[in-house]
N, C-alpha and C positions, 0 to 999 in steps of 0.2 A: 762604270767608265766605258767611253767606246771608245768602238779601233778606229779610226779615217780608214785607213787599208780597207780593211775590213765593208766597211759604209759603200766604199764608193763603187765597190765590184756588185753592191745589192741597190741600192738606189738611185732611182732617177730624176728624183725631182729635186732642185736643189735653190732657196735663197739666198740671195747677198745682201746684206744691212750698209749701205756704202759702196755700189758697185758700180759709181764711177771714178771712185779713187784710183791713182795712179798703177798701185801695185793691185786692184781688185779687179780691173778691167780687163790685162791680158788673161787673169785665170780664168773668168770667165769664157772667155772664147774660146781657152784650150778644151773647157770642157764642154762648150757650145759643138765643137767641131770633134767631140767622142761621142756626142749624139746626146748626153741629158739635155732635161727640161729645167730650164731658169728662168728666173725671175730675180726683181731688184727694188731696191728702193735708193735715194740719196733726198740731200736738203736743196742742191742747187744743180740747175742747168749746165749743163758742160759741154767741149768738145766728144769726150770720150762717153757721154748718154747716150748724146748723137748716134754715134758710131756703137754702142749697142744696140739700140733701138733697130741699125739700119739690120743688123743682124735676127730681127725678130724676136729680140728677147724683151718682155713687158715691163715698164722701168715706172716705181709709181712716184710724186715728187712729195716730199713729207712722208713723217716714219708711225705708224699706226699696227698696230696686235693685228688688225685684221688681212696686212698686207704679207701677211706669211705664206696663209690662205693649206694649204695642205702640202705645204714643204714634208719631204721628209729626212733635210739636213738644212742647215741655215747657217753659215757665214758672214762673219761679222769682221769689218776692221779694226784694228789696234787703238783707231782714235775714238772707239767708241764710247759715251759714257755706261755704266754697270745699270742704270734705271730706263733707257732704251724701249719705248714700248715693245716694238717686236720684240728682242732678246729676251724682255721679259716674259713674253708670252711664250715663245719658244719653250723656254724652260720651262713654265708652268705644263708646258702641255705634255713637255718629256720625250721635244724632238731634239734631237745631240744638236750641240753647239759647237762651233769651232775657230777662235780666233785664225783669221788667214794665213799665218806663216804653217798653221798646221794642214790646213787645206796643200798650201804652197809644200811642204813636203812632200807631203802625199804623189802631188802631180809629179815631181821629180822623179819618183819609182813608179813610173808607170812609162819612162821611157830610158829604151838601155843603153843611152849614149847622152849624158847631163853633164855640162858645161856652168860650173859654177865661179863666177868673178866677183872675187871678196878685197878688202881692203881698205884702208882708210878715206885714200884719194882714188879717184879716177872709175870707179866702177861703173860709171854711166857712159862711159867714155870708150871703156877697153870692151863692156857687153853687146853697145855697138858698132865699134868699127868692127869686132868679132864676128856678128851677123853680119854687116854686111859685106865682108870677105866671104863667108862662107856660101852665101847666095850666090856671089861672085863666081864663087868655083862649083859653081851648079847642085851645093847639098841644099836641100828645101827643107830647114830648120824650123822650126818651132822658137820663141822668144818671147822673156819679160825682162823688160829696159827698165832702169829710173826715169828715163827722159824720153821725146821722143825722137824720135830717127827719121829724120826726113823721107828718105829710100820709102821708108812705106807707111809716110804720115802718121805714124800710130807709136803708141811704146809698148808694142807685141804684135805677134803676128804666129798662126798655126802653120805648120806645117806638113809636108809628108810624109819623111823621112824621120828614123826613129833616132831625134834630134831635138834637142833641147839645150839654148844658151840662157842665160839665166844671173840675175844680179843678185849678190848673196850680200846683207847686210849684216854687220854683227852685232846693231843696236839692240839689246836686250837679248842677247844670244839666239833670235832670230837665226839666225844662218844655221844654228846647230839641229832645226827641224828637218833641215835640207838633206837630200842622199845623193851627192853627184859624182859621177863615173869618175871627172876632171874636177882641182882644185886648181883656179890661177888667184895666186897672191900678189897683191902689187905692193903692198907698202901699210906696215903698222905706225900709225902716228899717237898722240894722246890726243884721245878725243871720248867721248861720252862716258866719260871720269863719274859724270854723277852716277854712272848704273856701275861701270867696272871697278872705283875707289882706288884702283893703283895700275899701272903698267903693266907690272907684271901678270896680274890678272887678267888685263886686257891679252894679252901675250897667249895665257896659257887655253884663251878660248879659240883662238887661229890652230892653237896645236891638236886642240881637238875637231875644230873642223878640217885640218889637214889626214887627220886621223880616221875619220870616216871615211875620206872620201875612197871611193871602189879601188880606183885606178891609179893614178896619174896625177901628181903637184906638181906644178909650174908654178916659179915665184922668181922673185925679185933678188939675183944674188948678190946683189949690190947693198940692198936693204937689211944694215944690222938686223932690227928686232924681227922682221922677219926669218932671215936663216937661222936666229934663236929662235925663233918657234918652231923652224919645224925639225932641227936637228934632231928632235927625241922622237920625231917619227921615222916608222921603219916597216917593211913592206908595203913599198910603190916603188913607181916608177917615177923619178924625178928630174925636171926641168928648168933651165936657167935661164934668166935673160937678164940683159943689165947693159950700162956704159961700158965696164971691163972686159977685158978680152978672156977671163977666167971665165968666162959665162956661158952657157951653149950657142946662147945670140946675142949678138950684141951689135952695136954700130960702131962705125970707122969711117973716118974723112966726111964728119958734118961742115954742112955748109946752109945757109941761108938766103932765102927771097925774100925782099923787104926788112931783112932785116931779123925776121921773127918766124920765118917758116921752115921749117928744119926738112934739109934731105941729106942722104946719107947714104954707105955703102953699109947694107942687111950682111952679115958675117954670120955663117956656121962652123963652129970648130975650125975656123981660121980659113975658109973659102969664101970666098964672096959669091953672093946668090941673087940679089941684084941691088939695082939703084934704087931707093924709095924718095918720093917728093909728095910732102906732107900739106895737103890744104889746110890744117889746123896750128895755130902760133904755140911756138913756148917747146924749150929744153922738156919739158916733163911728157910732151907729147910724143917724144922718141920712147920711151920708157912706155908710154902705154901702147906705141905700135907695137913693140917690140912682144912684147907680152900678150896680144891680139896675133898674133904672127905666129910667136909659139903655137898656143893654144891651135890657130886654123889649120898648122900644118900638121900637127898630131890628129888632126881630126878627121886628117883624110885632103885635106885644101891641095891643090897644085897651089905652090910656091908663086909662081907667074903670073896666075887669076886673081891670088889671094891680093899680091901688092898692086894690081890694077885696080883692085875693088877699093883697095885703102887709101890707094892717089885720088881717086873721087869721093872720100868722107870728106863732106864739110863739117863736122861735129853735130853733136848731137845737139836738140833742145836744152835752151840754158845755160849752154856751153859757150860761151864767147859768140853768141847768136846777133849776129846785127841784125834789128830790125829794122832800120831805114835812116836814108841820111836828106838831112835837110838843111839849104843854104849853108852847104859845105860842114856841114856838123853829125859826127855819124853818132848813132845812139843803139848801144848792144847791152847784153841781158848775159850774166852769169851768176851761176848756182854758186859758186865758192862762199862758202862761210864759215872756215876753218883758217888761222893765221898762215898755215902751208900754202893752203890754194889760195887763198889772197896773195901771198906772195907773188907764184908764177903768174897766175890771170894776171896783175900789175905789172912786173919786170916785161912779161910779152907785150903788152900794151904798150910799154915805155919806150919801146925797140920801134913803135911803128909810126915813127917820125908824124904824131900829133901836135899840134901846138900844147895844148894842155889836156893832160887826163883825170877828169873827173871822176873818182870815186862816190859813188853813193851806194852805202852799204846800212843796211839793214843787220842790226844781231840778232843772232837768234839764238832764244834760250839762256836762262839770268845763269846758270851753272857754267855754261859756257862760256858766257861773259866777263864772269868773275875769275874763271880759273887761268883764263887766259887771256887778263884786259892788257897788261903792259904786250902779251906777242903781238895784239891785232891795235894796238898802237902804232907799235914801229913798222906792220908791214904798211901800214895803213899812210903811211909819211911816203912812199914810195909812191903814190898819184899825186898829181900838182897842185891838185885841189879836193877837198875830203868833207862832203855830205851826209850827216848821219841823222836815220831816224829814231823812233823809240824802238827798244828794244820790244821782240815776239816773243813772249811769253812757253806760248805752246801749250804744251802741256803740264809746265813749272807753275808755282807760285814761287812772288821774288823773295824768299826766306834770305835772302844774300844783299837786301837792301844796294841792290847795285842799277844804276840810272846809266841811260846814254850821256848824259851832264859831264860822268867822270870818265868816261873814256873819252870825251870830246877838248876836256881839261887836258888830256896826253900829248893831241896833236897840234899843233900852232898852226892858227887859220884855219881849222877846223870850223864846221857851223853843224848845229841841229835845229832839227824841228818836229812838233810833235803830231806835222800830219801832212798827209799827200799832196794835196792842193798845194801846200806852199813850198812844199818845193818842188813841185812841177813847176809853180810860178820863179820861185827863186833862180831855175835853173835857164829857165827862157827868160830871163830880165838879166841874168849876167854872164851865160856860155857863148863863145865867141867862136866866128867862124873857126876850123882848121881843127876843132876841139874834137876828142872823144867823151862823150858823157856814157862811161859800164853803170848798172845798177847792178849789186852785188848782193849775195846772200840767198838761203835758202827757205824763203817764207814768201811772202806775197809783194816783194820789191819792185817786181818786173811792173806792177801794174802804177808805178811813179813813171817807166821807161815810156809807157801806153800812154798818161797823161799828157806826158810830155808833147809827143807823138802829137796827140791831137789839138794839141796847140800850133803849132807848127803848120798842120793840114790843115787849118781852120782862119791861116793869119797868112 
């Protein structure tokens, strides 16, 4: 068995099987910017190639034994399959292998001030407006996003200061590879039941990542199952944020722009610290400033930088991202694919006086589906009109014999269809000037938002 620790203080040559994946790209560059030598391979062209490529690192397209080349550690992503040329060669050869979260720990202890943002919703959200506060207040962090952050085009970025923010997932207990200085919690929901089988399960793995962490939990003390999880932890330091005024921070005297954009008075143990005015829509976005706020000012942030940097987050990628409006029809792109974040993304929406908000959601994952088809019905009845495609697979087979058909049976005036093209066409043959058309969900949705798009620029 090897150590990563161990590997990475003696080795410098290092491959990635997958190194334009979302979460494969910023490690790379953290480690491009400690001085190893890398290398890559993936199946398809991307933004994020690009962008290593422009870094000098050799990216080869198609996955082949010989593209290992004299690796002497090799990196592989989560979605890989176990027969993999490289991998396999790899291990024939008897160079260590290392699925990425364990890479991704590793990088964690190798800097003394690690910023890790876990939780059901919002972690792509809270890890960057976090960054970019703390840019703001002049610390030159280090960063790996789920999405990307406009601020600096990319979903990572090195830094110089021995800083490190960081999205901590707890799909397959992932996040327990991680060792972070800082734990922020936002919020336990039911969700990836097929891996955790119960709640409390799900529960008792935040109590363990809360338990690790060096330093310092900040969480959500608003959020039951969160303050059960971490009550059984005990040496840290802990931090509150919430709606309630029981909280270390919280907000007071919210108010609205358009309807749907939340500013508020920032409250410390009952002082007011300043006024925040939020570019991103939706009640739930107080809750993740709030927790983005914690976290920058434990971290060293002046208070006054922090909330300047955070009045200019327009969200991150995927996040309620409009990408352009045409003949009065505006057409935006979000990640939400859990019946919670379908809710708020919808209710915000609802608030921003459109003539009609079209839903078009993409499920993802038949478990997911199944375990939760009657919640993402009813949040699903909250847009005016509700486009569904076939369900994303992923990584499942449907053992739950479950179709987009029967979720589509739930909502009245619901429509499906079982492919892009037509409802790109469906959606420009019947969306009406004043309309919102979101594409929703966490699989490859947005690229109906694109079709769309290009109807419109072409007509």
């Amino acid at each position: 068995m090897f150590d990563i620790d161990v590997l990475l203080d003696s080795v410098k040559r290092i491959h990635f099987i997958g190194i334009g994946g979302a979460g494969m790209c910023p490690l790379a560059e953290i480690l491009h910017a400690k001085g190893y030598k890398l290398s890559g391979s993936d199946n398809n062209e991307t933004d994020t190639l690009a962008r290593i490529r422009k870094l000098g690192i050799p990216v080869v397209l198609g996955q082949k034994a010989e593209n290992i080349g004299d690796a002497e550690m090799v990196v592989f992503t989560a979605a890989l399959l176990p027969d993999n040329p490289e991998l396999c060669a790899a291990r024939e050869m008897g160079v260590p292998t290392f699925e990425r979260s364990k890479l991704f720990g590793a990088i964690t202890r190798k800097f003394g001030n690690c910023i890790g943002v876990c939780g059901t919703h919002g972690k792509t959200t809270v890890t960057s407006m976090l960054t970019q506060m703390l840019l703001g207040a002049g610390i030159d962090t280090s960063a790996v996003i789920g999405g990307k952050l406009p601020l600096i085009d990319a979903n990572g970025r090195t830094g110089k200061d021995d800083m490190l923010v960081c999205e901590a997932c707890e799909f397959a207990n992932t996040f327990l590879d991680l060792s972070p200085s800082v734990a922020v919690i936002l919020n336990i929901d039911a969700d990836h039941l097929e891996f955790f089988k119960t709640i409390d399960n799900l529960i008792a793995s935040f109590t363990k990542f809360a338990s690790l962490t060096r330093d310092t939990v900040i969480y959500n003390g608003d959020d039951k199952k969160t303050v059960r999880a971490i009550s059984p932890v005990e040496n840290k330091k802990f931090i509150t944020f919430g709606l309630s005024n029981t909280n270390d921070w919280y907000a007071e005297n919210v108010s609205y722009i358009n309807g749907a954009f939340p500013c508020f008075d920032l409250m410390y143990h009952g002082e007011k610290k300043a006024r925040v005015e939020l570019m991103v829509p939706g009640d739930h976005n107080i809750i993740n400033a709030l927790a983005a706020i914690a976290a920058a000012v434990d971290a060293g942030a002046d208070i006054n930088s922090a909330v300047k940097a955070l009045s200019e987050f327009g969200g991150a990628g995927r996040r309620f991202e409009i990408l352009g409006k045409y003949n009065n029809i505006t057409i935006a792109d979000d990640y939400a694919h859990h019946p919670a974040e379908l809710s708020v993304t919808l209710n915000s929406a609802k608030k921003m006086n459109y003539n009609n908000v079209w839903a078009v959601f993409q499920p993802f994952t038949f478990s997911r589906t199944y375990m939760l088809l009657d919640d993402f019905a009813d949040v699903l009845k909250i847009a005016d009109r509700v486009v569904l495609t076939e369900i994303m697979g992923s990584r499942e087979v449907n053992t739950y014999d479950i179709h987009t058909e029967q979720l589509a049976e739930k909502i009245p005036g619901s429509v499906w269809f079982d492919s892009f093209d037509t409802i790109a066409q469906y959606l420009y043959d019947n969306v009406k000037s004043g309309d919102l058309v979101l594409t929703l969900g966490c699989g490859d949705v947005y690229k109906i938002a694109k079709k769309l798009i290009e109807k419109y620029s072409s007509n």
